[in-house]
C-alpha positions as CSV (number, residue, x, y, z in Angstrom):
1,X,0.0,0.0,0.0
2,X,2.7,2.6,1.0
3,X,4.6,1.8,-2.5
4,X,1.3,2.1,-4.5
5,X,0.6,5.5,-2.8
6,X,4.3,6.5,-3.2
7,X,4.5,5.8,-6.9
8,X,0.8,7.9,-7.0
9,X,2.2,10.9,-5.4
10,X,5.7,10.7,-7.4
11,X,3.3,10.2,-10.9
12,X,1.6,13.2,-9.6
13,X,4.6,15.4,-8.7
14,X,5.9,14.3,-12.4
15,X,3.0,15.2,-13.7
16,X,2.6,19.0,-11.8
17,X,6.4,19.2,-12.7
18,X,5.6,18.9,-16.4
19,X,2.8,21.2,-16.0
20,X,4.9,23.7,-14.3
21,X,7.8,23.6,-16.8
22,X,5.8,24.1,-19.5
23,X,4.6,27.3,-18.2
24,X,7.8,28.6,-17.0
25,X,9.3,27.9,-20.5
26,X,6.1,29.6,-21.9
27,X,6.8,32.5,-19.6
28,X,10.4,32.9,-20.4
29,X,9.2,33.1,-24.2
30,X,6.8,35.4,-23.4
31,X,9.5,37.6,-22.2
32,X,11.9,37.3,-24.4
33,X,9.7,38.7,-27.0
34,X,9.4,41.7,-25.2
35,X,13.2,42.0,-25.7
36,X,13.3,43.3,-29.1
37,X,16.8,43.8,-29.7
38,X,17.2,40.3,-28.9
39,X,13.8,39.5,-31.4
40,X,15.7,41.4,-34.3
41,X,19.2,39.6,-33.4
42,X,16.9,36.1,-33.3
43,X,15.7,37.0,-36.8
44,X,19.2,38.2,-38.5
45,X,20.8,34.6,-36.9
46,X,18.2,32.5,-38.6
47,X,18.5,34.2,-41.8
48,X,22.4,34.0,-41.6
49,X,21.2,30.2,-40.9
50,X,18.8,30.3,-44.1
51,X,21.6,31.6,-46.0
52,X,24.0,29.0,-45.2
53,X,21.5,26.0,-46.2
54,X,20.2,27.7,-49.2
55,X,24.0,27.5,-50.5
56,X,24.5,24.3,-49.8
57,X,21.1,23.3,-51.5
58,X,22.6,25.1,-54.5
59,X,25.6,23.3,-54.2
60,X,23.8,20.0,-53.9
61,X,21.2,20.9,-56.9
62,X,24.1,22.4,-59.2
63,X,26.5,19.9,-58.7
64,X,28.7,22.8,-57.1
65,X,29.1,24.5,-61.0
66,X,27.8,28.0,-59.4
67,X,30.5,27.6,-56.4
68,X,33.4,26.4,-59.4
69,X,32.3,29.9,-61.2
70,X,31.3,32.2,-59.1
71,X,33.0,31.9,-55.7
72,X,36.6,30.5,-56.3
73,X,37.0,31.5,-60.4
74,X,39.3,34.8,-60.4
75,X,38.7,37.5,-62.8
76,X,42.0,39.0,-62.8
77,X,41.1,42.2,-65.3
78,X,38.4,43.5,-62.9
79,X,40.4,43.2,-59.2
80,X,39.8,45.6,-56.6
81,X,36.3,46.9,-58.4
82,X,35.1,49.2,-55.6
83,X,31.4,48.3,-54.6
84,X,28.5,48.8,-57.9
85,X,25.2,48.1,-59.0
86,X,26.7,44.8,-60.4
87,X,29.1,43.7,-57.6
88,X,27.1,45.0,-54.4
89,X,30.2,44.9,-52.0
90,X,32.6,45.0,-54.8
91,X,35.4,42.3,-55.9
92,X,38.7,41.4,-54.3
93,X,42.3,41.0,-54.8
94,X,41.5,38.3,-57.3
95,X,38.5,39.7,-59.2
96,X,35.9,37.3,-57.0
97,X,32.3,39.0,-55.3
98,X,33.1,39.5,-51.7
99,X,28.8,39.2,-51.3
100,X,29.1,35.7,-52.9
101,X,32.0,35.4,-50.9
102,X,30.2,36.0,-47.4
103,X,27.3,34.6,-48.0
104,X,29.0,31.2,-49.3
105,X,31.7,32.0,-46.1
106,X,28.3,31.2,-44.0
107,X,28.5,27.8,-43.9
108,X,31.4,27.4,-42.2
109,X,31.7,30.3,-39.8
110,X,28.1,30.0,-38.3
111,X,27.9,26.3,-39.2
112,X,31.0,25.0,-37.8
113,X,31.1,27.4,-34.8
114,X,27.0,25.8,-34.1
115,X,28.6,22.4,-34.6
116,X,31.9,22.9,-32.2
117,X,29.9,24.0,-29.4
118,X,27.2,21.4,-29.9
119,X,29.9,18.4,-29.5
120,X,31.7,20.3,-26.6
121,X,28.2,20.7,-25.4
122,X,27.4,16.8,-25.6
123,X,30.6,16.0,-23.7
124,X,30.7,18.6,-21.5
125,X,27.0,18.1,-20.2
126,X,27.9,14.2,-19.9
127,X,31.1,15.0,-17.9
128,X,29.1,17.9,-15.3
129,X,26.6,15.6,-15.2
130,X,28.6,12.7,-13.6
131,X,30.8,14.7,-11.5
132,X,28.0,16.5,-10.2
133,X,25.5,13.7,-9.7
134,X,28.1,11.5,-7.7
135,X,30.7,13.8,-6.1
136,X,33.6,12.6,-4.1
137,X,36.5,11.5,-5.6
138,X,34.6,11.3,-9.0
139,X,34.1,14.8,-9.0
140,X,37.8,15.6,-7.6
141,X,39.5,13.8,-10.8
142,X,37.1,15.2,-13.4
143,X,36.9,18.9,-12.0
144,X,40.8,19.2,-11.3
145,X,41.0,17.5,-15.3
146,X,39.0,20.6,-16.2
147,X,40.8,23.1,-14.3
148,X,43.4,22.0,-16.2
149,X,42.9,22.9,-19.8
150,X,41.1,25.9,-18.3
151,X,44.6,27.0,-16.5
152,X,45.5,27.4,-20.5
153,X,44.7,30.1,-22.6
154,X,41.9,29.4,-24.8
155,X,43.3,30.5,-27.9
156,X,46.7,29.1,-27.1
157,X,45.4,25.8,-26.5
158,X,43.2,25.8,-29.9
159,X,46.5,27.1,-32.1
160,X,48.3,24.2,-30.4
161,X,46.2,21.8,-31.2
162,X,45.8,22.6,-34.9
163,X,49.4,23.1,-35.3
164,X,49.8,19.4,-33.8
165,X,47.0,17.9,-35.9
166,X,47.1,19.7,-39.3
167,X,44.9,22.6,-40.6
168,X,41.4,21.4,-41.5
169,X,38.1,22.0,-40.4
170,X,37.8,18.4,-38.8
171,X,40.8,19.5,-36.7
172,X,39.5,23.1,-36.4
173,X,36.3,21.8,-35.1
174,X,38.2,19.2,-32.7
175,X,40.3,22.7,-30.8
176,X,37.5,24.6,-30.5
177,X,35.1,21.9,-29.0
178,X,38.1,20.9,-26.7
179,X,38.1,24.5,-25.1
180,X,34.6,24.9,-24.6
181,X,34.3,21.0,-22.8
182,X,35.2,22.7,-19.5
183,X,33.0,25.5,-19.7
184,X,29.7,23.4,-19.9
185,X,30.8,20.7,-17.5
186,X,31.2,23.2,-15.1
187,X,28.0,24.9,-15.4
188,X,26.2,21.3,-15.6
189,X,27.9,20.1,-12.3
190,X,26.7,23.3,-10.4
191,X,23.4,23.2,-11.7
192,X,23.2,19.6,-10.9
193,X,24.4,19.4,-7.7
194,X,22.0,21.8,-6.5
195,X,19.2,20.0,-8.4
196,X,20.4,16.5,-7.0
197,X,19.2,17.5,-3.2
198,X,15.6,18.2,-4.3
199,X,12.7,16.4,-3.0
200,X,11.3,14.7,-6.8
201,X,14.9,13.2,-7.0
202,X,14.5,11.3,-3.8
203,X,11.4,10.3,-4.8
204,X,12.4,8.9,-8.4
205,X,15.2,7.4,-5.9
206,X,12.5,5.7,-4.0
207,X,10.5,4.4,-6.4
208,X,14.0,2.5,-7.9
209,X,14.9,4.9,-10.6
210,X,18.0,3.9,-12.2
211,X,21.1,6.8,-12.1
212,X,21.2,7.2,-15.8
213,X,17.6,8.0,-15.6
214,X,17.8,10.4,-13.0
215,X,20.9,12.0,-14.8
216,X,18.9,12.1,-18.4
217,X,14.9,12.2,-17.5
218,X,14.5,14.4,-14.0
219,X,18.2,16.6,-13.6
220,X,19.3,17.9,-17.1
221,X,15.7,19.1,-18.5
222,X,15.6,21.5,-15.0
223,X,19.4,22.4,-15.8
224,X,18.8,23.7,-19.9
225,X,17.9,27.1,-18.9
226,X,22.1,28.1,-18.2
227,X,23.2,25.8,-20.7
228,X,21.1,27.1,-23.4
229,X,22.6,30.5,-22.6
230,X,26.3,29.2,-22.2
231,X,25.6,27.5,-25.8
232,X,25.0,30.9,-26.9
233,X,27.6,32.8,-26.2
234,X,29.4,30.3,-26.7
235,X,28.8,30.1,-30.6
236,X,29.6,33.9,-30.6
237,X,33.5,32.8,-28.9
238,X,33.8,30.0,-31.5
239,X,33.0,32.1,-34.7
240,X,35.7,34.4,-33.3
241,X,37.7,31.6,-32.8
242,X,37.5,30.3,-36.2
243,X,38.4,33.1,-37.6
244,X,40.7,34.1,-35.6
245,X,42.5,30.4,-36.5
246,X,42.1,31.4,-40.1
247,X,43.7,34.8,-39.9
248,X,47.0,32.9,-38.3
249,X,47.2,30.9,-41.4
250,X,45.9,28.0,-39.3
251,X,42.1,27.4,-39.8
252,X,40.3,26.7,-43.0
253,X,42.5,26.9,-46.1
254,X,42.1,29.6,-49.1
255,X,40.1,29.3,-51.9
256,X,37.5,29.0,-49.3
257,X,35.5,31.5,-48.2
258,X,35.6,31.8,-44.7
259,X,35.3,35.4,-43.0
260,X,38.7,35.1,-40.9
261,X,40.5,34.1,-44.4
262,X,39.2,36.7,-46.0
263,X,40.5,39.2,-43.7
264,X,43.8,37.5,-43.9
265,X,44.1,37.2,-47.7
266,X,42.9,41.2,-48.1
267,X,45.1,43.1,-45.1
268,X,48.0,43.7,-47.3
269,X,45.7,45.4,-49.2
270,X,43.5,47.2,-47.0
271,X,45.0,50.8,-48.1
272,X,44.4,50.0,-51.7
273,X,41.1,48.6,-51.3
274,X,39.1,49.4,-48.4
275,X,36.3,47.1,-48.9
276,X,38.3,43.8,-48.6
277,X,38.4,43.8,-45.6
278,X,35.5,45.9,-44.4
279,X,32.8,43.8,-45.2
280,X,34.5,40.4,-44.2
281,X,35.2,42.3,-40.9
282,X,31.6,43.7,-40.6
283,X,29.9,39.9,-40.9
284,X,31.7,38.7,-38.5
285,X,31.3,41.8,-36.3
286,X,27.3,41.8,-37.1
287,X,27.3,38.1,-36.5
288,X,29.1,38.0,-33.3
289,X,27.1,41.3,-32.0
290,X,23.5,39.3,-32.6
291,X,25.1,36.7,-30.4
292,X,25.5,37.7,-27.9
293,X,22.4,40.1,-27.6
294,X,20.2,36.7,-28.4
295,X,22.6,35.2,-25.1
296,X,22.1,38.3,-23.1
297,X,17.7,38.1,-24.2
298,X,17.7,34.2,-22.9
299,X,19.5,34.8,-19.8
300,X,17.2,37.5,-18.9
301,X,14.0,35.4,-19.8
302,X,15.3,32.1,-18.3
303,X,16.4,33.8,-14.6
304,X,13.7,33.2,-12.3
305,X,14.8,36.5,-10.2
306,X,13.9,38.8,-12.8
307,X,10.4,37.8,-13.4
308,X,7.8,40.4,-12.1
């Protein structure tokens, strides 16, 4: 009798937790709507986004003929044409559209950034999750691991790595995940260990609820709201990153058209030809800028402490 009513009050406190996180998710985009600097930087990001798959949808459908042409084909005769009614942002060193150029760039400064924090994301949840969830020693040897590649500079550590592995954007993707692993786990072991101690964990406990359970089904859905802002910003760090890799000569390789390449290829030029570098410098600047407004809109909707 006393495990039938147990499991009917935990069903029930499942059920009035579901209840209640649907309305405090509904809440928090309630306000974030209100934010509209973050609305308009929400917009720009998914159109960046829209951009980035239309591209590669053209790439698919054309067989990549329109890339061959348009992106990577020089046109030596017509280098440095300031920006026109034909070439909107004008034409670089080697005669190509720095729009087609950006636009094409896309796909691997807001793509690969997205997909470096969403495997450092994956790991770094798993790892704060564990440490966090079983403390003692546990949490000693993976929290003093972290401290450890957090004790290097985070650029440092991403040049080393590339420079050991090779330049490529498998291996860029590989430094830049590796410096945001810490970050996350961090953020997942506080949030778990304070969500650990509640009341519906010791009653999933009760009722025989297996640890990966616990870890996956009850802690980490209450523990998104930080992580979802971390993941943010954290896409904002990595595009910087990226091109930041690219500009050292170490991140993705010319003829592609990343934005930190660009810059590299076109600063030796920058008193020649002003828009070069400008625009290249302006996407990523734009970009980053939407970022972390979009970061600084979720945190404000996801704290509990500012709601009125």
């Amino acid at each position: 009798m006393e495990a039938d009513a147990l499991k009917n009050n935990t069903a029930e406190n499942s059920h009035t937790g579901e209840i209640k996180a649907r309305s405090l998710w509904a809440d928090a985009v309630r306000r974030f709507k209100k934010n509209k600097m973050a609305v308009i930087s929400l917009i720009f990001l998914l159109v960046l986004a829209g951009i980035g798959v239309t591209t590669l949808v053209i790439d698919w459908a054309t067989d990549s003929s329109i890339y061959d042409e348009k992106v990577i084909e020089q046109n030596l005769m017509q280098r440095f044409e300031t920006p026109s009614g034909e070439h909107i942002l004008g034409l670089d060193e080697f005669g190509r559209d720095i729009l087609l150029r950006i636009l094409w760039g896309t796909r691997y400064s807001l793509f690969m950034s997205i997909a470096a924090v969403l495997a450092a994301g994956i790991f770094g949840v798993m790892i704060g999750a564990v440490a966090g969830y079983y403390g003692g020693r546990v949490d000693n040897v993976i929290m003093r691991l972290m401290d450890i590649i957090l004790s290097l500079p985070y650029m440092l550590l991403a040049i080393a790595i590339v420079a050991a592995l090779g330049p490529g954007l498998v291996n860029v993707l590989i430094s830049i995940a590796i410096g945001y692993i810490p970050e996350f786990a961090r953020i997942t072991r506080a949030s778990v260990m304070t969500i650990r101690e509640r009341e519906f964990i010791e009653a999933a406990k009760a009722v025989g609820a297996s640890d990966m359970t616990i870890i996956f089904r009850q802690i980490l859905p209450n523990a998104m709201a930080p992580l979802i802002v971390e993941a943010t910003m954290a896409v904002a760090g990595a595009i910087l990153s990226i091109a930041g890799l690219s500009f050292l000569g170490l991140g993705i390789q010319p003829p592609l058209p990343e934005w930190g390449a660009m810059l590299t290829n076109a600063r030796g030029y920058i008193r020649d030809a002003w828009h070069i570098t400008v625009f290249p410098g302006l996407a990523i600047l734009i970009t980053i800028l939407a970022l972390n407004i979009i970061g600084d809109g979720l945190r404000d909707a996801l704290d509990p402490k500012l709601k009125n």
